[in-house]
C-alpha positions as CSV (number, residue, x, y, z in Angstrom):
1,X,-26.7,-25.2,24.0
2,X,-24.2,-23.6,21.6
3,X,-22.6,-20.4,22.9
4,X,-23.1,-17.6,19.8
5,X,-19.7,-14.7,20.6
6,X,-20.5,-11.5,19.5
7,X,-19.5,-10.3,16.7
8,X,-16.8,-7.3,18.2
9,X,-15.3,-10.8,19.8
10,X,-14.8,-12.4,16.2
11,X,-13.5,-10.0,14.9
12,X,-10.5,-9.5,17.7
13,X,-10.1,-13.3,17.4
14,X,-9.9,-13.0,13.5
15,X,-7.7,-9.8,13.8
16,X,-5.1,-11.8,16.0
17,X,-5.3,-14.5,13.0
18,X,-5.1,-12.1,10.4
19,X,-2.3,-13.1,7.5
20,X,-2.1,-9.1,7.8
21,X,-0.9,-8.5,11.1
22,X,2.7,-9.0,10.8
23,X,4.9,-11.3,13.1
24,X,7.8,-9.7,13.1
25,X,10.5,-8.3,15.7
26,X,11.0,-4.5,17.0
27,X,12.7,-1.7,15.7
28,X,16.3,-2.5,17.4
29,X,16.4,-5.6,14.9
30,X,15.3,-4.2,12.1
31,X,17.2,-5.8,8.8
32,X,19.7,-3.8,6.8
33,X,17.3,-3.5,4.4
34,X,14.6,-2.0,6.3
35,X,17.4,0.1,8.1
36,X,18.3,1.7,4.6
37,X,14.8,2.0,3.7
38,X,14.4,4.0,7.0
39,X,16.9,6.1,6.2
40,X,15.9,7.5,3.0
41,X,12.6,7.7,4.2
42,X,14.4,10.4,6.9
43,X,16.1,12.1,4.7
44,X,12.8,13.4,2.9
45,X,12.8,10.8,-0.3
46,X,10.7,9.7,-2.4
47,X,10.1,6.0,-1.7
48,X,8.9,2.9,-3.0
49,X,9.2,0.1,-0.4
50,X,8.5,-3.3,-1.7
51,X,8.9,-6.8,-1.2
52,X,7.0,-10.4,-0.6
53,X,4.8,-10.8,2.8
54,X,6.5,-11.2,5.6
55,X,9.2,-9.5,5.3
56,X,8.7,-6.2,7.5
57,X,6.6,-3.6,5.4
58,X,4.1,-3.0,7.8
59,X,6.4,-2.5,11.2
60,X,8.9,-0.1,8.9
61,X,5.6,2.0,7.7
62,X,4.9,2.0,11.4
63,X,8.9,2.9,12.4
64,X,9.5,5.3,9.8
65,X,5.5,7.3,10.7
66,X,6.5,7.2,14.3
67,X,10.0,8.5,13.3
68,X,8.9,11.4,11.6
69,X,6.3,12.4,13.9
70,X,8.4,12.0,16.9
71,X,12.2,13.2,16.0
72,X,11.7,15.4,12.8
73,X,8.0,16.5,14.0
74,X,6.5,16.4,10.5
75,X,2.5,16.1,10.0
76,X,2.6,12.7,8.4
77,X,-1.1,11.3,6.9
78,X,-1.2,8.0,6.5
79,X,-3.7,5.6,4.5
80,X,-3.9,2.6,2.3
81,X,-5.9,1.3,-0.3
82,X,-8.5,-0.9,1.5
83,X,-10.4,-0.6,4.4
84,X,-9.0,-3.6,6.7
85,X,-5.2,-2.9,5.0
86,X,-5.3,0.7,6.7
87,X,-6.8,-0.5,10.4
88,X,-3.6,-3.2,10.4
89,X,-1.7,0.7,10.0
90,X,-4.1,2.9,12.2
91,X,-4.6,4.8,9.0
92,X,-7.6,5.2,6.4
93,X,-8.8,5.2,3.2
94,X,-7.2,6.7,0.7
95,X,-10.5,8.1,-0.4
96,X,-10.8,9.3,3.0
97,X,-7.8,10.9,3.3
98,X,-8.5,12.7,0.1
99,X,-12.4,13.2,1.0
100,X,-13.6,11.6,-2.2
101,X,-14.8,9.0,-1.8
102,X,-15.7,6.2,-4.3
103,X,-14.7,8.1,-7.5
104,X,-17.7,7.4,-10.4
105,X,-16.7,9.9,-12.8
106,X,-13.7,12.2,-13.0
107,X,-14.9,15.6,-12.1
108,X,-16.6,14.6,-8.9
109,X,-13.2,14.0,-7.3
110,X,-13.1,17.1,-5.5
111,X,-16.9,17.7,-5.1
112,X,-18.1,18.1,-1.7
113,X,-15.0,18.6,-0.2
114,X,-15.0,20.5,3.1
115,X,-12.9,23.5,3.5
116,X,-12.1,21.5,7.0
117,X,-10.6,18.5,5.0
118,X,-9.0,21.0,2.6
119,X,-6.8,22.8,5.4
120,X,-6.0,18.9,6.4
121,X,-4.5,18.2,3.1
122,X,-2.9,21.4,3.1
123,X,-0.9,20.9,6.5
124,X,0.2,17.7,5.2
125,X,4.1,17.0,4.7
126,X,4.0,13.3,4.3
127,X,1.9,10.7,2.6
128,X,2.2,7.4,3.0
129,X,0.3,5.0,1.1
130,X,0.1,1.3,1.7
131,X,-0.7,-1.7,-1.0
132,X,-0.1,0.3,-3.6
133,X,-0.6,-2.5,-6.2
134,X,-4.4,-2.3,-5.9
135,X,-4.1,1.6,-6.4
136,X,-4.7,2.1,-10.5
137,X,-2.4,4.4,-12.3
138,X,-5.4,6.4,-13.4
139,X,-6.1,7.2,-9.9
140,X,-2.7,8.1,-8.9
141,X,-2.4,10.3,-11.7
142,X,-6.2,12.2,-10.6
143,X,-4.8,11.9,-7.0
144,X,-1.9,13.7,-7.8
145,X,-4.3,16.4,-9.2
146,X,-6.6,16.6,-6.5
147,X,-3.3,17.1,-4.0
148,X,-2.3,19.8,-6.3
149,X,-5.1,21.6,-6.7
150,X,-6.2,21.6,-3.0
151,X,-2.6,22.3,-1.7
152,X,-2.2,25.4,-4.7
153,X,1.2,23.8,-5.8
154,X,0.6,21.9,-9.7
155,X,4.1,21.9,-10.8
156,X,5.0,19.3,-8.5
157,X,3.5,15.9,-7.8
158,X,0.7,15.7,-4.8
159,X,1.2,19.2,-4.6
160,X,4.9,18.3,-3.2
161,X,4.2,16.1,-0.6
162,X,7.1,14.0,0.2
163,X,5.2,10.7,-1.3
164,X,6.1,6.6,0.6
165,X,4.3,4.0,-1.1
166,X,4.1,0.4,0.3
167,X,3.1,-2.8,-1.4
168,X,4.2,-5.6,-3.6
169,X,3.0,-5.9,-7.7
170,X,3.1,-9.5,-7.6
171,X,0.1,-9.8,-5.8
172,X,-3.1,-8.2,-6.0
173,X,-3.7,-5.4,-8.9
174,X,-6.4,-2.8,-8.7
175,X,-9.9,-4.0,-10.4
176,X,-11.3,-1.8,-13.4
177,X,-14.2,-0.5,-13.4
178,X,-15.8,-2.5,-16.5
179,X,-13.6,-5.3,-16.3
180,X,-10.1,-6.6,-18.0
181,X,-11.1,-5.8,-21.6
182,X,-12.3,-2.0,-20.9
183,X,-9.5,-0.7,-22.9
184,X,-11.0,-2.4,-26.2
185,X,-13.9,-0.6,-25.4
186,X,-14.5,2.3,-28.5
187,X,-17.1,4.5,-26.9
188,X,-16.4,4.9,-23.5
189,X,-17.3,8.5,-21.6
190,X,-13.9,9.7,-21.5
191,X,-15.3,11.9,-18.4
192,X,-15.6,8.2,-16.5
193,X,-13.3,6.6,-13.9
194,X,-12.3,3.4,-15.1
195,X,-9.4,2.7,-12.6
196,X,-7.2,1.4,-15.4
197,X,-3.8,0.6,-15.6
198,X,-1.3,-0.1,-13.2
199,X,0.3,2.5,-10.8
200,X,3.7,2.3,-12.0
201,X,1.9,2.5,-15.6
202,X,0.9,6.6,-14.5
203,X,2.7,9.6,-15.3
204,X,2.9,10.8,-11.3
205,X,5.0,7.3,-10.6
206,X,8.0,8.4,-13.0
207,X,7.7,12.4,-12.1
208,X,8.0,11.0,-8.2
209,X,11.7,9.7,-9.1
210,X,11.2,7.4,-6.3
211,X,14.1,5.5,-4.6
212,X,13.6,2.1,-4.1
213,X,13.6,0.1,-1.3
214,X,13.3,-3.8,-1.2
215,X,13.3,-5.8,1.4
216,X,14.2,-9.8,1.5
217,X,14.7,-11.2,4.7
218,X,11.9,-12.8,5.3
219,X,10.6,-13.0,9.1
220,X,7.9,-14.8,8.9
221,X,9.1,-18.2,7.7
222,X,11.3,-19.7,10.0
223,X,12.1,-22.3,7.3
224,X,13.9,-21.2,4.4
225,X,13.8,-23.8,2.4
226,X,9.9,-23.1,2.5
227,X,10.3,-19.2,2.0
228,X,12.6,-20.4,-0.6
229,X,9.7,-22.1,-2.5
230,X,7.2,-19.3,-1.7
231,X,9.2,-16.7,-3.2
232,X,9.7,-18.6,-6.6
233,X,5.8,-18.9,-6.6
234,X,5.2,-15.6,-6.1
235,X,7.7,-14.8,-9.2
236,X,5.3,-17.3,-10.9
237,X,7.6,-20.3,-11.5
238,X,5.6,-23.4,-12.6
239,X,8.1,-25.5,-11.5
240,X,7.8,-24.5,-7.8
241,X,4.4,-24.8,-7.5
242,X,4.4,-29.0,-7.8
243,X,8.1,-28.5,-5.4
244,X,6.0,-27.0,-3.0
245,X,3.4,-29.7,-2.7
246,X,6.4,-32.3,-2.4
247,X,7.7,-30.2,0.2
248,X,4.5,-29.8,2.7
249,X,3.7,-33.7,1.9
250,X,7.1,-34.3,3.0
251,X,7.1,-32.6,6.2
252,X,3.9,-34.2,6.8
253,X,5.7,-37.5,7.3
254,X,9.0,-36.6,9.3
């Protein structure tokens, strides 16, 4: 007789499998680069923090949130762009966070919106935003309004919260509404949210000024020839992508 696990068991057994739970050591060896990235995080930057999987976004998001909570006691709200992306940060949604839900049309982005949530927002000092990359710049930019609006500050992006972003453009990119060729569309409501563009593409990404913060050591590859290859696939070299099948076929027969 076959033995059916429930379904909270699956899904600890598939969390534990998860490609997003990151492998990777504890804050006393953290790499340079995550060590710099902390520290402009501290110092109350702007921040971008980038770089290919595996190389420590998700323990430094974790560092830096604990960091500021703990040592400079800042409110610190913390979210990402999909559902199972923000439980691997004990965050939420960004449409959560912002209590607005899926966004159909422009002016609903602040309907409903609870005077609760509201003094939230406003108490906020921090955001922090993982995989970015699947955030559209059309959204950041009506983000950045909705922050400014609720938090009565418009001269300044998200109403002046100190803004950390996490993610990596080389891999997934936010999904329009009406697919890749919306922009050729002619008669579109203009009063729509079409998620287009990318975020760096927005005008909130270049008012941010954000610093920059890549990371390269790469912790979840012990083999670095094989990292090696990974990277240059990610960077979309054609070459690398027949070197890597030579490589795994190789290792196959040591």
């Amino acid at each position: 007789m076959t033995t059916i696990e429930a379904p909270e068991a699956l899904t600890e057994q598939f969390l534990h499998l998860s490609l997003l739970e990151e492998i990777l050591p504890d804050e006393t060896t953290l790499s340079d680069d995550q060590s710099v990235a902390i520290s402009n995080i501290l110092d109350g930057k702007n921040c971008y923090v980038y770089g290919p999987g595996g190389t420590g976004k998700t323990v430094l998001l974790k560092t830096a949130v604990q960091k500021l909570r703990e040592e400079q006691k800042k409110n610190v709200a913390v979210c990402a762009t999909t559902g199972i992306a923000s439980e691997s940060i004990d965050g939420v949604t960004i449409h959560s966070l912002a209590g607005c839900g899926v966004v159909e049309k422009i002016h609903f982005l602040g309907k409903g919106l609870t005077p609760a949530r509201k003094e939230v927002i406003q108490a906020y000092d921090v955001l922090f935003i993982d995989e970015i990359s699947m955030l559209s710049g059309e959204m950041f930019d009506r983000l950045s309004e909705h922050f400014g609006i609720i938090r009565q500050n418009m001269t300044e992006p998200f109403g002046g919260l100190q803004v950390v972003v996490f993610g990596d453009f080389l891999q997934l990119q936010p999904i329009p509404k009406l697919g890749v060729n919306n922009s050729r569309l002619k008669a579109v409501c203009p009063a729509m949210m079409l998620d287009r563009g990318l975020c760096f593409q927005s005008f909130t990404w270049d008012m941010l000024e954000f610093t920059f913060c890549e990371l390269k050591k790469v912790f979840r590859q012990e083999d670095e020839k094989f990292a090696s290859l990974l990277s240059r696939v990610r960077r979309g070299e054609q070459r690398a992508g027949k070197e890597i099948v030579e490589y795994v076929k190789s290792q196959r027969n040591i």
